[in-house]
N, C-alpha and C positions, 0 to 999 in steps of 0.2 A: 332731395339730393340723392336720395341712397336709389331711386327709381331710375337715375340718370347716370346714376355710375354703374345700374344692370343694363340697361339700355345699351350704354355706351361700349361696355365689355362686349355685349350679344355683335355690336355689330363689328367691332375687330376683329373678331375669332370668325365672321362671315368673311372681313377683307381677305384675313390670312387664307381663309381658305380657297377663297377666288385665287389669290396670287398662286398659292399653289397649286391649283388648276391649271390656273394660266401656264405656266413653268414648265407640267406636264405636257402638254399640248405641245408646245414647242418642242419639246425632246423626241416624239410622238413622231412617225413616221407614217404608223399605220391611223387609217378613217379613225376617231373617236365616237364615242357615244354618251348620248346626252336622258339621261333616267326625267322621265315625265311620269308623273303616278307610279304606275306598277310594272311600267314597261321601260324597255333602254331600247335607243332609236340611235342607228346611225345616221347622225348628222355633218356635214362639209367643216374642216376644221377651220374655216376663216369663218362661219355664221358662229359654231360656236363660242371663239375667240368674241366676236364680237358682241355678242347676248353677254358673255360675261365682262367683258369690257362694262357695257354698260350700267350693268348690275354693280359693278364695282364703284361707277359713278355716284349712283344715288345712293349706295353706302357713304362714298365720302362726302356725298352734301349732307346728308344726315347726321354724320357723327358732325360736322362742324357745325349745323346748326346746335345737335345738346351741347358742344359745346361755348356755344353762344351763351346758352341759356341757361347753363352752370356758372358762368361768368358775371350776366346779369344778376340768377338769384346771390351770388355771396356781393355783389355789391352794395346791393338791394339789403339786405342781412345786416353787411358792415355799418351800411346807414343807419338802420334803425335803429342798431348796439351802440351806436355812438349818438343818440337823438334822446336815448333811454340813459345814459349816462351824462349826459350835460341836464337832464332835467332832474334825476336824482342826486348832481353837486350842488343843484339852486335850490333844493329843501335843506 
């Protein structure tokens, strides 16, 4: 659980930072530039808009899948605590 609640932080504080990206960009009149390795490259502001568009995408598939599967495991949990307790009232 506790792997999934860093997981899930890592990638909010990625969303936040696309959005705020994004936000600049718009405000941005002047070319932007997009840092690759060790260099910053001007790039067209509708490609980069759009890289990070997408980027922003498979953050939020991501974060909704962990939380699928934080959902699953406390279900999965709740069963078993209640499987482990009906069987320790019949001793």
């Amino acid at each position: 659980m506790q792997n999934f609640a860093i997981q899930k932080q890592r990638f909010q504080a990625a969303l936040t930072e696309i959005d705020n990206a994004l936000d600049e960009i718009k405000k941005t009149k002047d070319s932007p530039y997009k840092i690759i390795g060790n260099i910053m490259i001007n790039v067209k502001k509708e490609d980069l808009e759009k890289d990070l568009k997408e980027k922003k995408n498979v953050l939020e598939i991501r974060l909704k899948n962990i939380e699928k599967q934080e959902v699953s495991i406390k279900e999965k949990s709740k069963e078993a605590q209640q499987e482990i307790m009906k069987k320790l009232n019949k001793k």
